[in-house]
ROVEXDREN-206512 format. One record per atom (N, C-alpha, C): residue in three letters; atom name; z, x, y. Coordinates in steps of 0.001 Angstrom, whole numbers, plus 500000, padded with zeros to 6 digits. Atoms other than C-alpha are relative to their C-alpha. Example, Ala and Ser with C-alpha at 12.3 -4.5 7.8 and 13.67 -1.06 7.14 Angstrom:
2
(ala,N,(500000,500890,498810))
(ala,CA,(507800,512300,495500))
(ala,C,(500000,500900,501200))
(ser,N,(499940,499180,498810))
(ser,CA,(507140,513670,498940))
(ser,C,(500730,499230,501090))
// end
This chain:
192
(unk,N,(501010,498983,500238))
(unk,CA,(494382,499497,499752))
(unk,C,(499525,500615,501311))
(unk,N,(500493,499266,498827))
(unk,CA,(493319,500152,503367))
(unk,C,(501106,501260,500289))
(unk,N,(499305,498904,499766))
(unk,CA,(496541,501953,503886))
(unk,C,(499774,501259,498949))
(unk,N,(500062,499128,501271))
(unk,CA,(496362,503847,500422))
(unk,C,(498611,500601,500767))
(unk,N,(501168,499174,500303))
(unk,CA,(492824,504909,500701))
(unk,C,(499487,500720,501372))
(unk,N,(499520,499514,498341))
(unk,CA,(493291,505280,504682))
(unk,C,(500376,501224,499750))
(unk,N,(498965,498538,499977))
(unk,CA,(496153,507869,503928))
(unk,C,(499398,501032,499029))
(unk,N,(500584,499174,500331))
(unk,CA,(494012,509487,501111))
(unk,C,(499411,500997,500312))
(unk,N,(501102,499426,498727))
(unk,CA,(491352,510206,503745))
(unk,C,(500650,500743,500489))
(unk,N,(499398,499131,498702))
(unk,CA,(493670,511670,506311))
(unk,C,(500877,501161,499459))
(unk,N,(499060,498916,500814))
(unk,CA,(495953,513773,503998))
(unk,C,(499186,501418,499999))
(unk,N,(500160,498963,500083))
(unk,CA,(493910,515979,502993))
(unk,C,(498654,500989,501354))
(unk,N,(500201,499205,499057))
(unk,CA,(491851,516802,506085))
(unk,C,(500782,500046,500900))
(unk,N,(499031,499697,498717))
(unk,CA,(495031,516774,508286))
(unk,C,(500293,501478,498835))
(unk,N,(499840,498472,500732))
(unk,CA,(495953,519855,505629))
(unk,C,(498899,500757,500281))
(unk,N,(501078,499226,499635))
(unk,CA,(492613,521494,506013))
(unk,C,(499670,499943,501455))
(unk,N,(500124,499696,499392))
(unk,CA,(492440,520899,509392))
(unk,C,(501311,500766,501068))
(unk,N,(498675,499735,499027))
(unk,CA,(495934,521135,511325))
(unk,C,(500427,501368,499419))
(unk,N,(499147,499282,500814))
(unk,CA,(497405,523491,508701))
(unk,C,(498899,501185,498899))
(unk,N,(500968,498299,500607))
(unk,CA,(494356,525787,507110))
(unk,C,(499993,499571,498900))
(unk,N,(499485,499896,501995))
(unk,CA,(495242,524926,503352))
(unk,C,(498838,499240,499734))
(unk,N,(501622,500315,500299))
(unk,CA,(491775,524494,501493))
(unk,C,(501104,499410,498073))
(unk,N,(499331,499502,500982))
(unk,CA,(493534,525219,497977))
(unk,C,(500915,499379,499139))
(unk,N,(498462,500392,500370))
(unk,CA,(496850,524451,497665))
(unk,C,(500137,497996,500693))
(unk,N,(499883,500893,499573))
(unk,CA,(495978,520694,499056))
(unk,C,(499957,499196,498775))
(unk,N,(500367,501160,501248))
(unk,CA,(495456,519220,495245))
(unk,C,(501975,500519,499625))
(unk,N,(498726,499708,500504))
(unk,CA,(499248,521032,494737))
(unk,C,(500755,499348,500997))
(unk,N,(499222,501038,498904))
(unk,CA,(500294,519378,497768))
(unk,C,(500002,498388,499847))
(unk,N,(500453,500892,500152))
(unk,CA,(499043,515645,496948))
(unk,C,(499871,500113,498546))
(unk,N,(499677,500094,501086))
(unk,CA,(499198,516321,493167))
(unk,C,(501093,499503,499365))
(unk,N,(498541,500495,500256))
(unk,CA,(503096,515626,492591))
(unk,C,(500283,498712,500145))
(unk,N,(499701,501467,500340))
(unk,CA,(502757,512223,493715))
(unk,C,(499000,498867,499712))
(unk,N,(500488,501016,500704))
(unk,CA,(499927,510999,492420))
(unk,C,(500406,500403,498167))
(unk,N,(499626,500022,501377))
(unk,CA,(501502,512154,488818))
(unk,C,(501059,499038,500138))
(unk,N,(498874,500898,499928))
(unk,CA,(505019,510782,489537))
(unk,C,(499371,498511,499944))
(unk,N,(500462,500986,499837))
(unk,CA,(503031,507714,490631))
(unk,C,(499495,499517,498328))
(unk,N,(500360,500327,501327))
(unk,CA,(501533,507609,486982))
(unk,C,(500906,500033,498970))
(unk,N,(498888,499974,501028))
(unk,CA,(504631,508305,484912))
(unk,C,(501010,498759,500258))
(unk,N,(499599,500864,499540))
(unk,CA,(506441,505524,486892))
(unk,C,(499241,498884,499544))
(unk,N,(500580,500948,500446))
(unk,CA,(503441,503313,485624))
(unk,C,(500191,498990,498732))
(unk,N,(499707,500435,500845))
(unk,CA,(505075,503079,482584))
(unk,C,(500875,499294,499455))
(unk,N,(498836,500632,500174))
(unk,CA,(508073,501377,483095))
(unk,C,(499938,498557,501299))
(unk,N,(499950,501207,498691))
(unk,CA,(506780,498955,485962))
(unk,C,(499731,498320,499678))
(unk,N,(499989,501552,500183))
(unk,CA,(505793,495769,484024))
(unk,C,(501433,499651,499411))
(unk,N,(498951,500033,500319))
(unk,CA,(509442,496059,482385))
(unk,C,(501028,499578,501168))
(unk,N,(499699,499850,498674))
(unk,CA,(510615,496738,485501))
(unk,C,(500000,498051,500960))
(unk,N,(500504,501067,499285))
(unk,CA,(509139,493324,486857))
(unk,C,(500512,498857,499096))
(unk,N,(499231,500745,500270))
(unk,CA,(510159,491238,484075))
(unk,C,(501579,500140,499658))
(unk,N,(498507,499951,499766))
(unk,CA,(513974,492378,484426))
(unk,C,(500145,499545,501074))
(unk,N,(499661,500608,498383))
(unk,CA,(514026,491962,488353))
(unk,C,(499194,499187,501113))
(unk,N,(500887,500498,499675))
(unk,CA,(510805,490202,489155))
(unk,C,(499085,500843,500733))
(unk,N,(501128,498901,499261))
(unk,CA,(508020,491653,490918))
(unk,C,(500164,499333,501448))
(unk,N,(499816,500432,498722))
(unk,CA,(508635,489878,494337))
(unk,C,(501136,501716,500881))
(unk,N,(499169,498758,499865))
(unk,CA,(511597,492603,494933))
(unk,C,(499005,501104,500178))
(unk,N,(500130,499400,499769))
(unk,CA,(509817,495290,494384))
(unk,C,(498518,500006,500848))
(unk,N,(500884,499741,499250))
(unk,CA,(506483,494420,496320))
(unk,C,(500203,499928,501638))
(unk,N,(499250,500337,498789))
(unk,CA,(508964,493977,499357))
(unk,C,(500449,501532,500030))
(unk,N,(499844,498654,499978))
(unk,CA,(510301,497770,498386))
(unk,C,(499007,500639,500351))
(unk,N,(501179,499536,499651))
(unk,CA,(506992,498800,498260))
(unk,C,(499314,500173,501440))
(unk,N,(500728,500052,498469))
(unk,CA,(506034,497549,501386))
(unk,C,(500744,501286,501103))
(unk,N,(499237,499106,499274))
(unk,CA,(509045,499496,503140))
(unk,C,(500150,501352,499975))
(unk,N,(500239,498881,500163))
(unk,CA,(508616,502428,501385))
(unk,C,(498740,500434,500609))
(unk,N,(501471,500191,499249))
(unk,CA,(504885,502452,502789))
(unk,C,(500393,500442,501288))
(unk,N,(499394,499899,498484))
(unk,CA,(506422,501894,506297))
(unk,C,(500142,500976,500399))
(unk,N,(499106,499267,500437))
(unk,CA,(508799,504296,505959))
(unk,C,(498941,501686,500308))
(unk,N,(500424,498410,500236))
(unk,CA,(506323,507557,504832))
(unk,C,(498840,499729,501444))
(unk,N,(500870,499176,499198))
(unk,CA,(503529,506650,507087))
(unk,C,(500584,499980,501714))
(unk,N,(498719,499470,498754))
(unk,CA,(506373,506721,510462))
(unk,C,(500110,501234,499873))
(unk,N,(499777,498517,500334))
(unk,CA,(507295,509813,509078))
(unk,C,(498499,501126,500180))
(unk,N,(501038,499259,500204))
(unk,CA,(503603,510990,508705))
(unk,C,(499779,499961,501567))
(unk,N,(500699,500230,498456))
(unk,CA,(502636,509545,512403))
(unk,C,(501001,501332,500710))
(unk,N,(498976,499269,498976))
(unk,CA,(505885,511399,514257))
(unk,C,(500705,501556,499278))
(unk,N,(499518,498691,500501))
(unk,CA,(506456,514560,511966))
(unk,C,(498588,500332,499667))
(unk,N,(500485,498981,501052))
(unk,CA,(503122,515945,510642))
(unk,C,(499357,501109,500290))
(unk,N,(500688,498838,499463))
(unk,CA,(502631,518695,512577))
(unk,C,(501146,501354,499446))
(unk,N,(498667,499040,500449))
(unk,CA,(506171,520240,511465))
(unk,C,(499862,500923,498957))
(unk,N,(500174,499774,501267))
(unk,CA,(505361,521034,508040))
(unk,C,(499067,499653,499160))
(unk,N,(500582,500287,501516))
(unk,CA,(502940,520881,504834))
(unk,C,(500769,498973,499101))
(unk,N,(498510,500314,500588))
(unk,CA,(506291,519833,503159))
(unk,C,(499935,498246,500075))
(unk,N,(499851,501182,499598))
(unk,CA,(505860,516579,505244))
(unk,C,(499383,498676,498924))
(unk,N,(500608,500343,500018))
(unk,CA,(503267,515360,503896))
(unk,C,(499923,499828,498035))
(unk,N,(499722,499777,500806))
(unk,CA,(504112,516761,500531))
(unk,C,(501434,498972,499394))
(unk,N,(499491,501048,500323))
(unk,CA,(507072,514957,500040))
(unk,C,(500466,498685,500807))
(unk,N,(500288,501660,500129))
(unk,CA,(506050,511366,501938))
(unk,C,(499094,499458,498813))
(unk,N,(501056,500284,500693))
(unk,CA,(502901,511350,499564))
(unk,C,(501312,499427,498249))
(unk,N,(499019,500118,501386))
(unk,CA,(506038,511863,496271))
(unk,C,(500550,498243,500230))
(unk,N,(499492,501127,499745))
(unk,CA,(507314,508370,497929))
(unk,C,(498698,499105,500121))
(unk,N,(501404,501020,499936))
(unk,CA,(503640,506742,499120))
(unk,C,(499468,499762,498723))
(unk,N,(500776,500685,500798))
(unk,CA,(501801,506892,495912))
(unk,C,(500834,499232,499108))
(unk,N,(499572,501101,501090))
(unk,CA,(504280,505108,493480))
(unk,C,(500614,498999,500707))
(unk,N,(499855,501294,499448))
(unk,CA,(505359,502461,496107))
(unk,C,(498520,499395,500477))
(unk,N,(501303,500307,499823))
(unk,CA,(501726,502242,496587))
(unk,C,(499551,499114,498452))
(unk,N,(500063,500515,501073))
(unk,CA,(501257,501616,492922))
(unk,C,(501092,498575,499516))
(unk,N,(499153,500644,500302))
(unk,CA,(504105,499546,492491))
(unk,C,(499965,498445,501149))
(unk,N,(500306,501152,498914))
(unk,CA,(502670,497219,495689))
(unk,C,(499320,499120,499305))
(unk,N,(501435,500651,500496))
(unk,CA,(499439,496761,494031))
(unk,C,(500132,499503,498566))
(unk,N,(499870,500439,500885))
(unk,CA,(500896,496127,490605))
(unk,C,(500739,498672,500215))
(unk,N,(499467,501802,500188))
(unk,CA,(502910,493162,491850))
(unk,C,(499741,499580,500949))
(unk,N,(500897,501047,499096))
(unk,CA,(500149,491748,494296))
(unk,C,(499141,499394,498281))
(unk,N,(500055,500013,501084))
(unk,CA,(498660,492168,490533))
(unk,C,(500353,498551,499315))
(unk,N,(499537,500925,500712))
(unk,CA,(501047,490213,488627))
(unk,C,(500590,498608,500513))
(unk,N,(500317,500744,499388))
(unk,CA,(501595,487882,491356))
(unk,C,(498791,498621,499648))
(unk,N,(500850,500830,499947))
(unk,CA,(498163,486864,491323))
(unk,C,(499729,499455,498776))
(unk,N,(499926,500803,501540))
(unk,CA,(498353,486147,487571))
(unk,C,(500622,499021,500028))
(unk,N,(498890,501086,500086))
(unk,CA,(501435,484097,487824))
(unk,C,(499786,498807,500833))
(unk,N,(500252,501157,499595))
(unk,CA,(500366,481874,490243))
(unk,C,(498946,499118,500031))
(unk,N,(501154,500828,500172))
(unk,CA,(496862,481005,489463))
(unk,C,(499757,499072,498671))
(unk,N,(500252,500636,501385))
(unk,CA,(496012,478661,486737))
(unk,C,(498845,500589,499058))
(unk,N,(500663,499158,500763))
(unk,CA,(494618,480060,483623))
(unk,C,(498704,500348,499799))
(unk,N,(501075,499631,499864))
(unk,CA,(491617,479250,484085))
(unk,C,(499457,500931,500990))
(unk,N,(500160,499709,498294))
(unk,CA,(491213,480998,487762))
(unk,C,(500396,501730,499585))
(unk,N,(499693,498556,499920))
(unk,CA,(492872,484149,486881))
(unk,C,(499217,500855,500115))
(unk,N,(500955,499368,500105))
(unk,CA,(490369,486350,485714))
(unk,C,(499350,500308,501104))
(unk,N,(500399,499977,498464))
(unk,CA,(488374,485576,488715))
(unk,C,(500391,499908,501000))
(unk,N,(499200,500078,498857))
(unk,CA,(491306,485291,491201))
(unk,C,(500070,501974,499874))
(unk,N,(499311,498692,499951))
(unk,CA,(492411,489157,490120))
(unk,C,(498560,500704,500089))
(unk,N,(500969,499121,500306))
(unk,CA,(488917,490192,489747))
(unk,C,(499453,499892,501768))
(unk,N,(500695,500169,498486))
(unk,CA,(488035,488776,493957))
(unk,C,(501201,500534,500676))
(unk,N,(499044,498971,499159))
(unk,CA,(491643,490496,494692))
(unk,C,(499922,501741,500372))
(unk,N,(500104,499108,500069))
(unk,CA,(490218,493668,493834))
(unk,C,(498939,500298,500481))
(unk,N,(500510,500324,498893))
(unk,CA,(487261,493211,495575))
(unk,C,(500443,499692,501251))
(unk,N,(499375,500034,498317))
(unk,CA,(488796,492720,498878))
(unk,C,(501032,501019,499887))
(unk,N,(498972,499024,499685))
(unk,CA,(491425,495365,498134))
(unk,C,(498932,500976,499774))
(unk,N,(501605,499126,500229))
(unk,CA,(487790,497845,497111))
(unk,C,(499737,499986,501631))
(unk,N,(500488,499834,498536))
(unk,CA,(486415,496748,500576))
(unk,C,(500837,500716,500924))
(unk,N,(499105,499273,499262))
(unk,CA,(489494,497338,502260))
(unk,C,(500156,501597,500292))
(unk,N,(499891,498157,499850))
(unk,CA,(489807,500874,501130))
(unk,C,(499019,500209,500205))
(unk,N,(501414,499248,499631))
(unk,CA,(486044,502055,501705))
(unk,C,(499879,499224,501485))
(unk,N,(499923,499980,498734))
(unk,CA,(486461,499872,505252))
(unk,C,(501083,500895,501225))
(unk,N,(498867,499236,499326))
(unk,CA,(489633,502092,506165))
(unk,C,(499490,501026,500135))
(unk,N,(500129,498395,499844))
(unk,CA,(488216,505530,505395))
(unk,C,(498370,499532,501121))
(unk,N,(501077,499781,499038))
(unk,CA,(484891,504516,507690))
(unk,C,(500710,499944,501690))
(unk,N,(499279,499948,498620))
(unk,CA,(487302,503122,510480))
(unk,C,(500652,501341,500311))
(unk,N,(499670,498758,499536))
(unk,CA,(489246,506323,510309))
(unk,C,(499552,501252,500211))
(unk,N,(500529,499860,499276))
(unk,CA,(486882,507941,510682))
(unk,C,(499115,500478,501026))
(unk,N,(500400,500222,498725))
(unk,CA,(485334,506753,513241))
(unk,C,(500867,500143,501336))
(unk,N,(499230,499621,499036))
(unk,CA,(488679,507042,514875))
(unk,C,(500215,501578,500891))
(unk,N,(500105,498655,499639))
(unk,CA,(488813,510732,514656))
(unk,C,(498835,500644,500962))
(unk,N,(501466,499444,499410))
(unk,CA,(485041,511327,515491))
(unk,C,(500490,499568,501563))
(unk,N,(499842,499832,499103))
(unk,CA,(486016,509462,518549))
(unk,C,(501339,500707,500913))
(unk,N,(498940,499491,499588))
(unk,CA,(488766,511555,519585))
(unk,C,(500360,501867,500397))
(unk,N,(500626,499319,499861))
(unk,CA,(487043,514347,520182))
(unk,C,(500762,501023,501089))
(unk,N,(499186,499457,499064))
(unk,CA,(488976,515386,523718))
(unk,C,(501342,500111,499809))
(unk,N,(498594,499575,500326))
(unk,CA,(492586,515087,522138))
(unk,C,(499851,501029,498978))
(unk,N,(499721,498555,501189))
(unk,CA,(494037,517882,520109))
(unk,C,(500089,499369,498649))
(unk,N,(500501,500750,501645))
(unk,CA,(493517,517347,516122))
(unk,C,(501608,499570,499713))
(unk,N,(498619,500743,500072))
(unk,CA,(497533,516488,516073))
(unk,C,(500014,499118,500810))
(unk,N,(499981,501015,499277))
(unk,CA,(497116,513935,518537))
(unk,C,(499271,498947,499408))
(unk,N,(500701,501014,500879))
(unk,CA,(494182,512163,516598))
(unk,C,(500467,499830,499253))
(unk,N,(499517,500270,501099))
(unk,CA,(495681,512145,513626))
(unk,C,(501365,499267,500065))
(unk,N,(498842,500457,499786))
(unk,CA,(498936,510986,514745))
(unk,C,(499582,498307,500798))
(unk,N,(500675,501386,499170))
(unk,CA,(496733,507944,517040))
(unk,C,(499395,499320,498608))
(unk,N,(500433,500126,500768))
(unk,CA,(494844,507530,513587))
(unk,C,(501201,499121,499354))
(unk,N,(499065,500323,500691))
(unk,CA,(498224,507162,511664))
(unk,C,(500735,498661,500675))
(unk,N,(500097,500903,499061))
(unk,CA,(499261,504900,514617))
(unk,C,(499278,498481,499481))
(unk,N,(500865,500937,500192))
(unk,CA,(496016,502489,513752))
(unk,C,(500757,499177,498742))
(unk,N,(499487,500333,501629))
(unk,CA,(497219,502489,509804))
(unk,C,(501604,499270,500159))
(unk,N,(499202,500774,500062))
(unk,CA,(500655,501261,510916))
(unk,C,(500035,498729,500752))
(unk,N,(500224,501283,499729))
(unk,CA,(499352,498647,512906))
(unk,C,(499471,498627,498682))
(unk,N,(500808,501118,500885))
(unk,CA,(497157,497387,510147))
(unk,C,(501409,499856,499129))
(unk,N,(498926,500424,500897))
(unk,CA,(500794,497601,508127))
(unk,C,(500780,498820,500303))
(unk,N,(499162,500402,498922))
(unk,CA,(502438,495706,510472))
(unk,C,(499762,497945,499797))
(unk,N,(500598,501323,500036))
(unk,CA,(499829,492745,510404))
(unk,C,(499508,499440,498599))
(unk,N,(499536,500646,501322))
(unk,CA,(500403,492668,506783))
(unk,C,(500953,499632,499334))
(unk,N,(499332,500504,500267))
(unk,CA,(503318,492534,506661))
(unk,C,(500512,498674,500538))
(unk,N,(500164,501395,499296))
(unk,CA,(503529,489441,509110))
(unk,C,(499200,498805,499192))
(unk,N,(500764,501008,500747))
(unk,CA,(500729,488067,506962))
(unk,C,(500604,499487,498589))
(unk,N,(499247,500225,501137))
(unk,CA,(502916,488216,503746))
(unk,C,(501092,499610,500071))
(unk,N,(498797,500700,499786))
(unk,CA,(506052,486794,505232))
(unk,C,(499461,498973,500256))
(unk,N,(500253,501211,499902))
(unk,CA,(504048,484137,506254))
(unk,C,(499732,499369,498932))
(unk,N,(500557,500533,501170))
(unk,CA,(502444,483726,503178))
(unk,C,(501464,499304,499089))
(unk,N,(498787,499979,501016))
(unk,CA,(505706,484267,501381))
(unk,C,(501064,498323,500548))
(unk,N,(499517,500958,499878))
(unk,CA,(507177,481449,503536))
(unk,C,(499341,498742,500049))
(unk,N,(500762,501764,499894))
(unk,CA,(504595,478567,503718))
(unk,C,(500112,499796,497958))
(unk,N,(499736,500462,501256))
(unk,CA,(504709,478973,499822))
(unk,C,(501408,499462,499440))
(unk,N,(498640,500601,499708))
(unk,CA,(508623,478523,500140))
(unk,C,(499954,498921,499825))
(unk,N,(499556,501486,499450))
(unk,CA,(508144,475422,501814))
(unk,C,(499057,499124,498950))
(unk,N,(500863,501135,500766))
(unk,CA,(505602,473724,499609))
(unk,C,(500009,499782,498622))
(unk,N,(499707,500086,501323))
(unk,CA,(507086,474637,495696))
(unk,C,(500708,498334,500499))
(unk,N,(499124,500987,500536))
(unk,CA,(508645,471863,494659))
(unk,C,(501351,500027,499579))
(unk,N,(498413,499479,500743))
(unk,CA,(512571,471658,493733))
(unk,C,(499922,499712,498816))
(unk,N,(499820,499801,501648))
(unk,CA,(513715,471991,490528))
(unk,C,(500041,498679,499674))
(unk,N,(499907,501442,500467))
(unk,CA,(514616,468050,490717))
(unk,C,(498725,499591,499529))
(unk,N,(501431,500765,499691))
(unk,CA,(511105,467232,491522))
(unk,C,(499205,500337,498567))
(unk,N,(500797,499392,501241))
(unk,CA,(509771,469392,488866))
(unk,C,(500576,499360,498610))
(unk,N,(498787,500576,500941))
(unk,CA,(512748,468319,486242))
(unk,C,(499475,498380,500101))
(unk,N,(500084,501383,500190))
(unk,CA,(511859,464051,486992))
(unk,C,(498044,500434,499446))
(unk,N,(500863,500506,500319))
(unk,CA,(507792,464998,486798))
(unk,C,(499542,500384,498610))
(unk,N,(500031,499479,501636))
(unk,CA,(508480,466827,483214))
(unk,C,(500239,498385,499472))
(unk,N,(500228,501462,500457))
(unk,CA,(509573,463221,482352))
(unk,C,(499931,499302,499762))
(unk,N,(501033,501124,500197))
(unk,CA,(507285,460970,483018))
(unk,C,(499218,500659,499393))
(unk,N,(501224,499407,500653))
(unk,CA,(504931,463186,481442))
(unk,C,(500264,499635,498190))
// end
């Protein structure tokens, strides 16, 4: 969510500011938050055919991926921004639906509810702490040109990507190491 609601923020005043467009910025940023919603409908299917691990690993890269493109192209074009956003919001959606179903699957039944309900809370904070950091980035940036902030801005947002994705390989591997094998699981079925 910091990135999402980060890149919300910056989209549309890098259009109104770099590029003039008051207007045409809901037709610019419109296309992929629809796509993003028509895609919604095939994503829990989606997850139990190929699991949701896969694609919150796509997700992540696709993420990567547009806001690189946004940092080192978005002075080129409208276009840019126009179609990274067609790629950001449904790998955005498709992150957060299988951090989502994730957090279902691994909590015990009782826990859920309140595991998915304190995930969304901290993914809430996240986004309303991103759009104050950014900003605050801009405000201070006052002596570079408004393509330079925004590109130092975009910069920040792939750091914070960076140190999530580090945080989710870790995650992804200390949980590795501590399932149980199938034997283990297979002898304590049973004794039960």
């Amino acid at each position: 969510m910091v990135l999402n609601i980060g890149n919300l923020f910056l989209m549309p005043l890098g259009l109104a500011s770099i590029w003039q467009i008051s207007l045409a910025i809901v037709l610019t940023i419109g296309p992929g938050a629809v796509l993003s919603a028509f895609l919604k409908l095939f994503i829990g299917r989606w997850f139990d055919q190929f699991g949701s691990v896969r694609f919150l690993i796509l997700g992540h890269g696709i993420i990567a991926l547009v806001l690189i493109a946004f940092w080192a192209d978005l002075v080129t074009s409208p276009t840019v921004i126009l179609f990274g956003y067609l790629f950001f919001s449904p790998a955005t959606s498709v992150t957060l639906a299988s951090l989502n179903y994730e957090t279902s699957r691994i909590l015990p039944t009782k826990l859920i509810g309140s595991g998915v309900g304190f995930m969304q809370l901290i993914q809430f904070f996240g986004g309303s702490f991103s759009v104050a950091v950014c900003g605050i980035l801009l405000e201070f940036q006052k002596k570079n040109s408004l393509v330079r902030a925004y590109e130092n801005v975009y910069g920040a947002l792939i750091a914070v990507y960076i140190f999530s994705l580090i945080s989710l390989i870790r995650y992804m591997l200390s949980v590795r190491r501590s399932e149980p094998s199938r034997g283990n699981i297979t002898e304590k079925a049973r004794c039960r």
